[in-house]
N, C-alpha and C positions, 0 to 999 in steps of 0.2 A: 482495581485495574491499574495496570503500573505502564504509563505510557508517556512518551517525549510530550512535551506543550509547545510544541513547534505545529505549527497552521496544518502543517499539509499530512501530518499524523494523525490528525481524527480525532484530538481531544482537550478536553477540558483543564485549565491550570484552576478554574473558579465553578466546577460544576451546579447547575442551577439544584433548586432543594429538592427536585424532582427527578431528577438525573441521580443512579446509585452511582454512591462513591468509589470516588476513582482511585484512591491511593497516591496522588499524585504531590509531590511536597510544595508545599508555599514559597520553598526557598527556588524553587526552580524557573529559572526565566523565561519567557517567550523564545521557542530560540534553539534551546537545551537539553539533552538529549538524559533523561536521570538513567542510573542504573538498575536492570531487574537483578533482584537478588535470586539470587540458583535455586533457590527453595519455593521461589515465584512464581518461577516459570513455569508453561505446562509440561507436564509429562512427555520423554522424547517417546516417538513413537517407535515401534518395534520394528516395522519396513520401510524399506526404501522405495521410490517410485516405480512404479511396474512401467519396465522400456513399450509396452503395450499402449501405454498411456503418452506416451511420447510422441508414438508414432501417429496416434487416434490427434491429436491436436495439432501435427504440423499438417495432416490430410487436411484438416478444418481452417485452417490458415488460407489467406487466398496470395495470389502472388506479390513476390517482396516481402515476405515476410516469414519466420521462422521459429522453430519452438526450439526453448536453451532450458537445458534440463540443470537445474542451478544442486550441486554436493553441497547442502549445507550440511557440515557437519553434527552440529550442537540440536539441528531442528527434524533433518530428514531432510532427502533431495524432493526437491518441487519445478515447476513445470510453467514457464514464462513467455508469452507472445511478446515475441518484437519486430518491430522492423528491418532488416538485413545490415542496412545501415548503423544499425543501433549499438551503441558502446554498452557492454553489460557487466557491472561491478556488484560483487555482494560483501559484504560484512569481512575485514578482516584483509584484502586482496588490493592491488596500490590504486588510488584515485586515476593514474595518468590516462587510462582510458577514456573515462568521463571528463578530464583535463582537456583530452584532444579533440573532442568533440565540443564543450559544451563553454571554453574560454572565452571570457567578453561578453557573456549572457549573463543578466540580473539574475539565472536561474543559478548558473553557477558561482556569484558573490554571496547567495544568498547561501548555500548548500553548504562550498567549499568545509568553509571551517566549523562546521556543523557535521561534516562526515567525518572527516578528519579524527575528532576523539574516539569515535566509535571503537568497539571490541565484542567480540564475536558473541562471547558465552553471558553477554548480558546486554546487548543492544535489541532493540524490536523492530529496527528497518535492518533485514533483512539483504535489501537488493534492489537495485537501480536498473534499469534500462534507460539509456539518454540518445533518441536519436539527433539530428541534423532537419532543420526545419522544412528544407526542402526535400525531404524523402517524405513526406505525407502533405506536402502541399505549401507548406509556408515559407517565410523568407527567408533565407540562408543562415541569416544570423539570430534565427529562435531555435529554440527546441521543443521536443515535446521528450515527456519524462514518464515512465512507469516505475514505481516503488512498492514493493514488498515488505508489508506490517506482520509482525505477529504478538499476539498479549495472550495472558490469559483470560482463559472465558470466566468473567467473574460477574457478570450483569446479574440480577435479581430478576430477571426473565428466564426460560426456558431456550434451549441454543438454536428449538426450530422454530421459534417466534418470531419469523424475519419482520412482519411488521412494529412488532415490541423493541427489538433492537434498531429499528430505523426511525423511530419515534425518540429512542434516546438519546443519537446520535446527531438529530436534528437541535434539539435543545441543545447538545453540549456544541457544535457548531455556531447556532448563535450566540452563547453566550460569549466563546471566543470573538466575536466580531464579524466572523462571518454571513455573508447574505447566504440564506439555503435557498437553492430555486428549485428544487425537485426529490423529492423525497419517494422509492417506490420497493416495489417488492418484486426480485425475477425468481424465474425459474433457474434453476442452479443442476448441473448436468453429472456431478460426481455424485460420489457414495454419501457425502458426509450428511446433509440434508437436502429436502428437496428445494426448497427455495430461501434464498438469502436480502440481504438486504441490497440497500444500493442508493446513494445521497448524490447530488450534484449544488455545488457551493461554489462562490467566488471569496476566495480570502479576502482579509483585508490590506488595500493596495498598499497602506501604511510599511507593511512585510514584504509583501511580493505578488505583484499583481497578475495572478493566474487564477484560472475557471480549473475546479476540480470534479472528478466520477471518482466517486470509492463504491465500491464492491467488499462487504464483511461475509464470510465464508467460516461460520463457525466446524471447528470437529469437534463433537462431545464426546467421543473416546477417549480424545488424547486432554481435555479440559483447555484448548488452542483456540484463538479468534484471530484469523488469519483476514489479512485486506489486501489489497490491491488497488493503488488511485492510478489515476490518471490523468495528467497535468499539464497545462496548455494556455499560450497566453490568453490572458484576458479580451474576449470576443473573438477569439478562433474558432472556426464553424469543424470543429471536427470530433461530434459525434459519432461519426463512421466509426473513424478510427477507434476511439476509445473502446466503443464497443467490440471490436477486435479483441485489443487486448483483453480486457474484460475479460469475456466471454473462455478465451485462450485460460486462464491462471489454475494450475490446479496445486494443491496443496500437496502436502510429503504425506503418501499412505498411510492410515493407524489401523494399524491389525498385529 
């Protein structure tokens, strides 16, 4: 599995001996985003998001809030819960958005120059949503952050083993330094499988001290492990919210 060793990506730089290996190079820092090579990557899928699906998830939305139907081009367009509020940047398209919302936040020291190198046809965050703290409750000058993963499906589990992959995920969490406070298994409402996985962890503040929810949404058509976190300062009671978005993400069609 070829994935950044940056905290709030989901992965391991030193995977424990139990954890399959992740492909991830030694030379690469906490931090740093390595390149997927094209032949890596999963398979692009053959359809685009059915507008059907668009419309079924902004119905599901409750007010203030909205579904952004993100053109990725290299992956297939997918389907993002945000808050209205919310600045939405994907791979490839200029930071100022996210600049104007989220400046003078540790969230944005920490990111800036970490998105920055990013490039389309070989990056695996995908896409941001960054609203304003006080559209879902908090203080003006936090934010809350939604990001869009995708790798290949390469685990030594089966892709609808959400407990197998949440058990993985959990060791490679702490092994980075992360505290895991919740490890479980949902129901999952698209085609791809029925139920996925879903971790809630607090990085280590040493980085950036935020409480995270990921959501891993395997498609085994396209051989794709697609995630979505959700990130919020550390002791911010918004559950709710997460589960929003969560619940909202739906992946680029494989058919």
């Amino acid at each position: 599995m070829v994935l950044a060793c940056v905290p709030l990506l989901l992965v391991a730089c030193d995977p424990a001996d139990d954890v399959p290996d992740t492909d991830v190079s030694d030379d690469v820092a906490p931090g740093e985003d390595p390149e997927v090579e094209a032949d890596e990557a999963p398979d692009d899928p053959e359809a685009d998001e059915d507008p059907s699906v668009v419309a079924d998830v902004e119905a599901a939305l409750p007010d203030g809030w909205t579904a952004v139907l993100i053109e990725d081009e290299p992956t297939g367009a997918y389907v993002l819960g945000a808050p209205e509020e919310a600045a939405v940047w994907w791979v490839g398209e200029d930071l100022d958005p996210l600049f104007a919302v989220a400046d003078g936040t540790d969230w944005w020291a920490f990111w800036q120059p970490r998105l920055v190198p990013l490039e389309p046809d070989i990056s695996n965050i995908r896409a941001m949503a960054v609203a304003p703290g006080d559209a879902v409750g908090l203080d003006e000058d936090e934010v809350i952050s939604l990001q869009v993963n995708l790798t290949p499906f390469d685990l030594d589990v089966d892709p609808d083993d959400a407990e197998a992959i949440a058990e993985i995920y959990a060791g490679i969490f702490e092994s980075q330094g992360s505290d895991v406070t919740d490890v479980d298994v949902v129901d999952h409402p698209g085609p791809e499988v029925d139920a996925v996985a879903e971790l809630a962890f607090t990085l280590d503040p040493e980085l950036i001290d935020r409480d995270v929810r990921q959501r891993f949404v395997p498609v085994p058509e396209v051989g794709a492990l697609w995630s979505l976190q959700c990130d919020v300062p550390r002791g911010a009671d918004l559950h709710e919210v997460c589960d929003i978005a969560l619940d909202a993400f739906r992946p680029p069609a494989a058919g």
